[in-house]
C-alpha positions in Angstrom: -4.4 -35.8 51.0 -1.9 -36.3 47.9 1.4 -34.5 48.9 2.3 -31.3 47.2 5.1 -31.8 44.7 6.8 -28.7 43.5 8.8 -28.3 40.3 11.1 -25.7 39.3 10.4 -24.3 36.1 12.4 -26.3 33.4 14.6 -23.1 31.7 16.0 -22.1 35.2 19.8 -22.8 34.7 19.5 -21.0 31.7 21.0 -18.3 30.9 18.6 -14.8 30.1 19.5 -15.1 26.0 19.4 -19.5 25.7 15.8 -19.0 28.0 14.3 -16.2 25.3 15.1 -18.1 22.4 14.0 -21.4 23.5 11.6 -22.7 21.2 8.4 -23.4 22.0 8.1 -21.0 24.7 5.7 -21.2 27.8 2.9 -19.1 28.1 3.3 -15.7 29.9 0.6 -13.7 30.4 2.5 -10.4 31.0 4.1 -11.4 27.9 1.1 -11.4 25.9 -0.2 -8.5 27.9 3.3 -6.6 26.8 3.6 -8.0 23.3 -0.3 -6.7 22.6 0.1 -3.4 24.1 4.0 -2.6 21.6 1.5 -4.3 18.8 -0.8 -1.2 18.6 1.6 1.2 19.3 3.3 -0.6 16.0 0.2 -0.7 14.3 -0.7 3.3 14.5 3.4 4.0 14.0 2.9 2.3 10.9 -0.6 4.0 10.1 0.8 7.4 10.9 4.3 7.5 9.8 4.0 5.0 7.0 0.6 5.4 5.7 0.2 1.5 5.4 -2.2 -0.1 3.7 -3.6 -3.3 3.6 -4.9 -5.1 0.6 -6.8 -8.6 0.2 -7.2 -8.4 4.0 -10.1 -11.0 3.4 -7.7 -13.7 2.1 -6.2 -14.1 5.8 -10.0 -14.6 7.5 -9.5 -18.3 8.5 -9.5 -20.7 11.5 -7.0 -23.2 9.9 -2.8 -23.5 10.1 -2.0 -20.1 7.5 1.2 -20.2 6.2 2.3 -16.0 5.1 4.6 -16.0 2.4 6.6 -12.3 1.2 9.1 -10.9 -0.3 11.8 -9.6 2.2 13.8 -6.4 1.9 13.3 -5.0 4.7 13.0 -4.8 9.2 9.7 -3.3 8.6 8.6 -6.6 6.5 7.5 -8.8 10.0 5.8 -6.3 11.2 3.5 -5.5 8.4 2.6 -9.0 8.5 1.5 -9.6 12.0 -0.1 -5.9 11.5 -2.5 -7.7 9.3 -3.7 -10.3 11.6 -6.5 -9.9 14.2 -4.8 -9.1 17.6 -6.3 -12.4 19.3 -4.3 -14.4 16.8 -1.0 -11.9 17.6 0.5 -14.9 20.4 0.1 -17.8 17.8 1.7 -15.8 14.7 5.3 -17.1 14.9 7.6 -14.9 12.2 10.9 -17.3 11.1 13.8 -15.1 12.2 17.4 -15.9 11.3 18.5 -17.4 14.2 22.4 -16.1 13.2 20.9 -12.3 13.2 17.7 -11.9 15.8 18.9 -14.6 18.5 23.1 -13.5 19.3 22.7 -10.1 21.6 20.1 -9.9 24.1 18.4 -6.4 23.1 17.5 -8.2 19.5 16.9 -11.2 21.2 14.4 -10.3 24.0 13.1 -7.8 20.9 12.5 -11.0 18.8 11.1 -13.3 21.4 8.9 -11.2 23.8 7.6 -8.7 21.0 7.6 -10.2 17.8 7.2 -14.1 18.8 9.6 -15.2 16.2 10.6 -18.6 15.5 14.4 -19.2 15.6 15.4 -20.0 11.9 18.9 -21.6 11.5 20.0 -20.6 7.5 23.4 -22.6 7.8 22.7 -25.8 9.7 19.9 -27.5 11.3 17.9 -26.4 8.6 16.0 -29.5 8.2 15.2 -29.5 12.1 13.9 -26.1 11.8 11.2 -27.3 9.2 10.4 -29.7 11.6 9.7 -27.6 14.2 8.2 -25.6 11.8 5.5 -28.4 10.7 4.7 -29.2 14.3 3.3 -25.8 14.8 1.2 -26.1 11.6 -0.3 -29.5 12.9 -2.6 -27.3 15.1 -5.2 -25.5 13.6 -4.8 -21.2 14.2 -0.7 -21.6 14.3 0.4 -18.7 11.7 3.7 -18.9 10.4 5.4 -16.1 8.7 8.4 -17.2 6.2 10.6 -15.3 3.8 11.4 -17.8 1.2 14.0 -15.5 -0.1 16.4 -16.3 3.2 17.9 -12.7 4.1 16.7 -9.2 2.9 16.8 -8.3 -0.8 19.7 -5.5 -0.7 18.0 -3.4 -4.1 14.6 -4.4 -3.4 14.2 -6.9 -6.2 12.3 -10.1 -5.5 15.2 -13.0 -5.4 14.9 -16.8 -5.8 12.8 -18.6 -3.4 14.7 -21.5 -1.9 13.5 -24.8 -1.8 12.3 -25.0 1.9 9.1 -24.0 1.4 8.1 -26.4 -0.9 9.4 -28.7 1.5 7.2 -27.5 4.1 3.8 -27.5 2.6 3.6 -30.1 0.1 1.3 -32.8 1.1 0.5 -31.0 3.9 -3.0 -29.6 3.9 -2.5 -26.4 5.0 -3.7 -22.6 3.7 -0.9 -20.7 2.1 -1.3 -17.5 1.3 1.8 -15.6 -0.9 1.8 -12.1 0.4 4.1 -8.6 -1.3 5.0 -5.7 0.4 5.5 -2.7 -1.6 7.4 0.6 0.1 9.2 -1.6 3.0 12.5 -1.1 1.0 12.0 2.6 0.0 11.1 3.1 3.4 13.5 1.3 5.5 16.4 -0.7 3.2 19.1 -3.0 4.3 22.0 -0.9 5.9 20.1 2.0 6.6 19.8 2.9 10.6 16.6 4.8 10.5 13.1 4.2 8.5 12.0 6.9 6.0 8.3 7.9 5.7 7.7 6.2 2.7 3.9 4.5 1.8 4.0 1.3 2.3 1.3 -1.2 1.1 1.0 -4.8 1.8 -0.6 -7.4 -1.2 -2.5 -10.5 0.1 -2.8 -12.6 -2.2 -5.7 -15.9 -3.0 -4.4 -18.8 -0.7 -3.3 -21.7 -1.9 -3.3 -25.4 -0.5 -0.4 -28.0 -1.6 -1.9 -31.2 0.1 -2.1 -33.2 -3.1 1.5 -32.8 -4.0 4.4 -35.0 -3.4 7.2 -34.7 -0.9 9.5 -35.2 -3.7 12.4 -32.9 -4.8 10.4 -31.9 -8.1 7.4 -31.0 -7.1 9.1 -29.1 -3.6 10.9 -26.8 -6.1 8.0 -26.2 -8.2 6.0 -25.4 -5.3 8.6 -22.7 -4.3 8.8 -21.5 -7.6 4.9 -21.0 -8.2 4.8 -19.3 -5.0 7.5 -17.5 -5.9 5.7 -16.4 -8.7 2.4 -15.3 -7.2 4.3 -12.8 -4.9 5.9 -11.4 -7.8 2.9 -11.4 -10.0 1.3 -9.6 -7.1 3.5 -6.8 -6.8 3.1 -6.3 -10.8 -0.4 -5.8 -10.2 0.3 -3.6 -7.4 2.1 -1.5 -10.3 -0.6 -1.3 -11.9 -3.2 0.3 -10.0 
């Protein structure tokens, strides 16, 4: 009989805030049981009291790596995005989260990694290491990866500059990107403000997109950011619209 050979679970020195934000995490199946059950209680709190709506829902129907791209000007912003995706998909949708913000206390900490599954996102340093990380989750097909382009919340609500990351991240990688706008996050819930308003708020998916034929070069990685860059804008003029 071949001996029994126990060993202890690699995070156990850890303190509780360096274990959550570990990345990538174990599996936990009370997690996901927990993290599914606070997803519909999101999902009708942002039916109800938010009247949210989804447009283009058909755009994000896909078994391949999806890269979400939105504008960001708001807490409410993550959470309309995984909203949109099919609760089977909820434990392989990692939102970036800046690391500086979401991983520093444990209540936003445990909040960030056992309910939202975000990805810690360093905005100072170590950027290039979180791409990496980054593109190793899209290397397996039915990752999701949420990003704000933009790099902290828009404080009036105006789409700002995307930063060159992203274009850094997809091109010549053949992956689905799919440039997203939420309309009413900022009304309903802006930077600074301590409580959410019941404002409509309505989420814009737009035609995906796949960079796999462009170069890794410093051009065409800030064109990419600015065409996407583009699309969400152009997709909240059309929003305007209608």
């Amino acid at each position: 009989m071949k001996p029994w050979h126990y060993d202890s679970a690699q995070d156990v020195a850890l303190t509780v805030i360096d274990r959550m934000r570990r990345f990538p995490r174990e599996p936990d199946m009370l997690v996901y049981g927990l993290r599914s059950v606070v997803a519909l209680i999101i999902r009708a709190w942002l039916r109800i009291y938010f009247r949210f709506e989804i447009v283009g829902h058909k755009h994000l129907r896909t078994n391949r790596a999806l890269v979400m791209v939105a504008n960001h000007s708001s807490h409410l912003d993550t959470l309309c995005l995984l909203a949109a995706l099919p609760l089977r998909r909820l434990h392989r949708a990692f939102p970036a989260a800046a690391e500086d913000y979401f991983f520093r206390s444990v209540p936003r900490t445990w909040f960030a990694a056992v309910i939202v599954n975000a990805l810690p996102f360093a905005r100072q340093a170590n950027v290039r290491q979180t791409l990496n990380v980054c593109a190793e989750l899209l290397n397996a097909p039915g990752n999701i990866l949420i990003i704000f382009p933009e790099g902290t919340r828009s404080k009036d609500g105006c789409l700002q500059e995307f930063k060159c990351g992203i274009g850094a991240l997809v091109a010549g990688r053949d992956v689905t990107v799919v440039p997203c706008h939420l309309d009413g996050a900022f009304r309903a819930w802006p930077k600074g403000k301590r409580l959410a308003r019941p404002k409509k708020v309505r989420l814009i998916v737009g035609a995906p997109r796949n960079y796999a034929s462009r170069h890794a070069d410093k051009i065409d990685i800030c064109t990419i950011a600015s065409e996407l860059e583009s699309a969400v804008r152009e997709l909240g003029k059309s929003n305007e619209s209608n």
